[in-house]
C-alpha positions as CSV (number, residue, x, y, z in Angstrom):
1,X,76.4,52.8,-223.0
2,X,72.5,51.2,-222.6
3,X,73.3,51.9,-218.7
4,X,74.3,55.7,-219.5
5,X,77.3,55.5,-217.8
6,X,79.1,57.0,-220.9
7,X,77.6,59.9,-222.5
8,X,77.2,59.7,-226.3
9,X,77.4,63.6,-226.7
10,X,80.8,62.9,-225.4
11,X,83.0,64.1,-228.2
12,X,85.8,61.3,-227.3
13,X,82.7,58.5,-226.8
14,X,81.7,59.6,-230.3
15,X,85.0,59.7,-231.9
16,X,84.9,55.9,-230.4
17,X,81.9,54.8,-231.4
18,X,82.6,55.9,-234.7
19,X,84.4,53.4,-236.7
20,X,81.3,50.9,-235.2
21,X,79.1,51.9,-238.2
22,X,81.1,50.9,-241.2
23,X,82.2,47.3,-239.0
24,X,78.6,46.8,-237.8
25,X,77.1,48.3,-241.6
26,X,79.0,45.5,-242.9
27,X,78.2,42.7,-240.6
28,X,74.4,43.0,-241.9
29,X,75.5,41.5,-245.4
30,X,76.4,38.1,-242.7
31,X,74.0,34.9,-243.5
32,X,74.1,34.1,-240.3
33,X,71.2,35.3,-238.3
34,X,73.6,35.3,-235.0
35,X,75.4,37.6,-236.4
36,X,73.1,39.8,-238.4
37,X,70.8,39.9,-235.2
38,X,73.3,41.8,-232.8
39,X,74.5,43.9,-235.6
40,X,70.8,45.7,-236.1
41,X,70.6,45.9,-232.4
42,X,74.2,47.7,-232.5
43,X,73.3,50.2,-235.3
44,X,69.9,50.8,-233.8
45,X,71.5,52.0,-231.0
46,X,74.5,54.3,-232.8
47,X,71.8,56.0,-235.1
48,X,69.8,57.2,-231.7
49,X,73.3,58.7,-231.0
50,X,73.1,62.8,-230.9
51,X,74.4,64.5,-232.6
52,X,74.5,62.0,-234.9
53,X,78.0,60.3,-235.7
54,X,79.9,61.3,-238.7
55,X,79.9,58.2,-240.4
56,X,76.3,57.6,-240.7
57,X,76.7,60.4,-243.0
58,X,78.1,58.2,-245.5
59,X,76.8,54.6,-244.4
60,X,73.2,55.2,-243.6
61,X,72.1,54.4,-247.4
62,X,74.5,51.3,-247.1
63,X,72.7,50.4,-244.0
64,X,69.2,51.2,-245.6
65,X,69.9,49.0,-248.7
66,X,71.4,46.4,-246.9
67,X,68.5,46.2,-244.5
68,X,65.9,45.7,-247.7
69,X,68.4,43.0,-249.1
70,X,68.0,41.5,-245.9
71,X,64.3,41.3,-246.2
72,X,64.0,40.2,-249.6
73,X,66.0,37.3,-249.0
74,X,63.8,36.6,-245.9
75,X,61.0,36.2,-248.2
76,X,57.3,37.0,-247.6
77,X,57.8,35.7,-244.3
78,X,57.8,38.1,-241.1
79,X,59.0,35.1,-239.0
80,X,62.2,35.1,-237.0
81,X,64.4,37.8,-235.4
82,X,66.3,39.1,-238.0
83,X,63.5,40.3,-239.8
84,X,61.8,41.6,-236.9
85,X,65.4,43.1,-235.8
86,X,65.0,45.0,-239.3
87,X,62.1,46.3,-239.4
88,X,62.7,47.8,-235.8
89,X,65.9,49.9,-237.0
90,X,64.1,50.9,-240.3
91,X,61.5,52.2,-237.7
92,X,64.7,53.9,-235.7
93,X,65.8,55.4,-238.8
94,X,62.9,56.2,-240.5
95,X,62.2,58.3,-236.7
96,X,65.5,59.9,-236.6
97,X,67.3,60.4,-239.6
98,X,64.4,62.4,-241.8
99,X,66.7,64.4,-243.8
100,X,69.3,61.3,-244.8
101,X,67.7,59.0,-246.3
102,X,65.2,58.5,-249.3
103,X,62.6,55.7,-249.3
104,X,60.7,54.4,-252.4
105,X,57.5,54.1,-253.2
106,X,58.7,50.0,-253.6
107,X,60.6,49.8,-250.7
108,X,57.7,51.1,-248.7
109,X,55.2,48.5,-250.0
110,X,57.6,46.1,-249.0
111,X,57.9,47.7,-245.3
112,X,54.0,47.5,-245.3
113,X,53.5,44.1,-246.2
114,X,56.0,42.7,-243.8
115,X,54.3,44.8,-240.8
116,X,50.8,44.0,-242.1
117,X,51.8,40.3,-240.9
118,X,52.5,41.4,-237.5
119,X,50.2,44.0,-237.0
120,X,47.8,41.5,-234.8
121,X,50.0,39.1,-233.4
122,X,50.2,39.8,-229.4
123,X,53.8,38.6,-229.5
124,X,55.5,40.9,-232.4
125,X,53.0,43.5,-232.7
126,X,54.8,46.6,-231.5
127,X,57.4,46.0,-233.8
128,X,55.1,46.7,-236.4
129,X,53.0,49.1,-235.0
130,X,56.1,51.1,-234.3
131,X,57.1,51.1,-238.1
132,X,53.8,51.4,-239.2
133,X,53.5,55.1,-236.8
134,X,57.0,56.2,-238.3
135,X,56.0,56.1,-241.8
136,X,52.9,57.7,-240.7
137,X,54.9,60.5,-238.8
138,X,57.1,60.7,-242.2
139,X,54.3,61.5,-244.1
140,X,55.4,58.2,-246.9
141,X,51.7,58.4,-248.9
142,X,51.0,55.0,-250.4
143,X,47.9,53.6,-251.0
144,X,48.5,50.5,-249.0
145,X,49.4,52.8,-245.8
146,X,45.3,53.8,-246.3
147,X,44.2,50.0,-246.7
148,X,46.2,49.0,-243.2
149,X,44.5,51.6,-242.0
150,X,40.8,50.5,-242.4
151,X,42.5,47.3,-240.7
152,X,43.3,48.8,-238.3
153,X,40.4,51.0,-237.5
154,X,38.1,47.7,-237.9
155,X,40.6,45.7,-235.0
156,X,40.4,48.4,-232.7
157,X,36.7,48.3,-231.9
158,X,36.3,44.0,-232.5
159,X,40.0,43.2,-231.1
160,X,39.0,41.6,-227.6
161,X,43.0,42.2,-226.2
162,X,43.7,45.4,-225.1
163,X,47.1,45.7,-226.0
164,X,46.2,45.5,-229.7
165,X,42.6,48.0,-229.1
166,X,45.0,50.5,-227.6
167,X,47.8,50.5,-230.0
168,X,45.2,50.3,-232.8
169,X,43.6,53.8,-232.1
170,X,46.9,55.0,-231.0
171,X,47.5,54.8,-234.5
172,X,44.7,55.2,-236.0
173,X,44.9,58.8,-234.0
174,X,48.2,59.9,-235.3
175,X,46.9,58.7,-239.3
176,X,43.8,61.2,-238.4
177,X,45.8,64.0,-237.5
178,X,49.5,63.9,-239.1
179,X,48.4,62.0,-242.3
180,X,47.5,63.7,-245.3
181,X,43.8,63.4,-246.1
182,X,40.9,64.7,-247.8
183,X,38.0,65.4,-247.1
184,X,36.2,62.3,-248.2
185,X,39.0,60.1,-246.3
186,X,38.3,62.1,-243.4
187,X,34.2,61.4,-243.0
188,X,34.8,58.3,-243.9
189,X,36.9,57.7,-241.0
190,X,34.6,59.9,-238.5
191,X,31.6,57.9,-239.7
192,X,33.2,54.5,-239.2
193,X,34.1,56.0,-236.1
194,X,30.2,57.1,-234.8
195,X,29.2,54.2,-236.2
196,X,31.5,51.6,-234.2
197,X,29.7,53.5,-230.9
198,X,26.8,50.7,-231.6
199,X,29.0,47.9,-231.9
200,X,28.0,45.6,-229.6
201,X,30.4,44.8,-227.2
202,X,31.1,47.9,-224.5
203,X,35.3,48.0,-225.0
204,X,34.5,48.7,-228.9
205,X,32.9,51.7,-227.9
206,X,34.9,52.8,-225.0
207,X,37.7,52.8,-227.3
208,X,36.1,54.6,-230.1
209,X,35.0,57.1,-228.1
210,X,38.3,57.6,-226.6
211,X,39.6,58.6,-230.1
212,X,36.6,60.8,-230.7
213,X,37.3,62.6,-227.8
214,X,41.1,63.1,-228.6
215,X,40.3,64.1,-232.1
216,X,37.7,66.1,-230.9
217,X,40.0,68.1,-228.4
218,X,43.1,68.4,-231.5
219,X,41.5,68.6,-234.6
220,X,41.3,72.6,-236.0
221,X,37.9,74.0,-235.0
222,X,37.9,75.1,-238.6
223,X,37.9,71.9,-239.9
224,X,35.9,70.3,-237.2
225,X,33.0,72.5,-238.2
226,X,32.3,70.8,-241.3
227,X,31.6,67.5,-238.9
228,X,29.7,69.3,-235.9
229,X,26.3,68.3,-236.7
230,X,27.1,65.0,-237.8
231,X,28.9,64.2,-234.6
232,X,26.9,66.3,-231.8
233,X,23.8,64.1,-233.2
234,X,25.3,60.9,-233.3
235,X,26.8,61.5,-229.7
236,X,22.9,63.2,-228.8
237,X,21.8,59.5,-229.4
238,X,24.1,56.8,-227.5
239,X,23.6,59.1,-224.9
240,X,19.9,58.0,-224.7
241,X,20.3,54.3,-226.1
242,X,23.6,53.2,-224.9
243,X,22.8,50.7,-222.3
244,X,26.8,51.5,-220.4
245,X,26.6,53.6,-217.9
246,X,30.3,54.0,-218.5
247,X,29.8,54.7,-222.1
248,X,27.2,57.3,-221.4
249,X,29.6,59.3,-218.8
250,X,32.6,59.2,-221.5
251,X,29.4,60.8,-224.2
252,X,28.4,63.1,-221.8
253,X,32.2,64.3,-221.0
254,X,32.8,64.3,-225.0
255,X,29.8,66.4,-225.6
256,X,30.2,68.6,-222.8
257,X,34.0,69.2,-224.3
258,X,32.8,69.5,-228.1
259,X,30.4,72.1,-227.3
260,X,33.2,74.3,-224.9
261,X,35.3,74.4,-228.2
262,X,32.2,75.1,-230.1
263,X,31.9,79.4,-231.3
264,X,28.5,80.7,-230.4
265,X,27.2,81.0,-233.9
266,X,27.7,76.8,-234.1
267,X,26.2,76.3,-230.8
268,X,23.1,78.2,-231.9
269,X,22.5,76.4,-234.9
270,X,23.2,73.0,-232.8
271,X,20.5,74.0,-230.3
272,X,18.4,74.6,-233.4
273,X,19.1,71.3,-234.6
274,X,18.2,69.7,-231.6
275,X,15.3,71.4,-231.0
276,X,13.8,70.4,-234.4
277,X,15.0,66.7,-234.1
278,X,13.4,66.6,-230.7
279,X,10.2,68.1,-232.4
């Protein structure tokens, strides 16, 4: 099957792989970690089955509740396989099945506190970013989910790997645009973001300003308005003061960009904006 030399839309693969759920559904309440382990790989896999097999129907609460039992009796610890091997097919489920299952407000605290452990450790971190984008996607609002968020902003301009930089603003991104927000949430996010374009070290800034120009390209022109002086200035200065030549191309190409999605009344009263701060 991982080689896709059978075909899970098969209607006699499915009717095979079938009775798999309840076994493998039950295998997860094992205290044995070499068996738990395999299990979440194995359901991992049937849920990403299409259509979806009839007896996740009926199991996939089973599975979902077992999963959290399995994390509360790991503890607060994010250590070892199993856990991480949870976490991953929450993420699976949490991507796939949006209509089938419920998650609560408790359960998804506990989700968060487990990936927050992970989020900046090079070895486990895309398990945890990868849950952390899924309960984005689902739109789960918890105040915690806003928290990791500021951490997340603040490691993608200081983080010196680039593995963590790049899947900080990937998610930081999707938040921007999929999560719901006000409009205080919002500037406060776009200011930390023109502000990290003086941090000190040029990747900080190359990767802020790679989000900038993504959210500059996506976000509704009627929404962006609100922000267009407050950007086109901020951008007006780094490319004067930053000392990057790199960094003042990628300004240059976001300005260029903001002002082609810009209607002419806006770009008349941003030329009158710059005219009078030039003054």
């Amino acid at each position: 099957l991982k080689r896709e030399t059978l075909a899970m839309s098969d209607k006699t693969v499915a009717e095979m792989l079938d009775p798999f759920v309840t076994v493998t559904q039950r295998m997860l309440l094992s205290t044995h970690d070499t068996i738990v382990g395999p299990a979440l790989s194995v359901l991992s896999f049937l849920i990403k089955a299409a259509p979806p097999l009839p007896a996740l129907r009926v199991e996939l609460p089973t599975i979902v509740a077992n999963i959290f039992f399995l994390l509360q009796r790991a503890g607060s610890s994010a250590a070892g396989g199993a856990v991480r091997g949870c976490l991953r097919t929450l993420t699976v489920i949490l991507r796939l099945s949006k209509a089938r299952v419920h998650i609560t407000q408790p359960q998804l605290k506990v989700l968060l506190s487990f990936a927050q452990q992970d989020l900046f450790e090079l070895a486990t971190q895309s398990v945890a970013f990868g849950l952390l984008r899924a309960i984005i996607a689902r739109r789960l609002v918890c105040e915690e989910v806003y928290d990791l968020i500021d951490k997340v902003a603040e490691h993608m301009v200081t983080s010196q790997s680039e593995q963590t930089q790049q899947l900080s603003a990937q998610a930081l991104l999707q938040f921007l645009l999929d999560y719901p927000l006000g409009d205080k949430r919002l500037m406060h996010h776009l200011q930390f973001l023109l502000r990290s374009l003086e941090y000190e070290y040029e990747s900080g800034r190359k990767t802020a300003l790679e989000v900038l120009h993504r959210l500059v390209a996506r976000l509704p022109m009627e929404l962006l308005e609100a922000y267009l002086e407050l950007v086109f200035l901020s951008l007006v200065v780094r490319l004067v003061n930053d000392d990057a030549p790199t960094c003042r191309r990628m300004v240059a190409l976001l300005l260029k960009d903001l002002l082609a999605r810009c209607p002419r009344k806006q770009l008349d009263t941003l030329l009158d904006v710059a005219l009078a701060w030039s003054a």
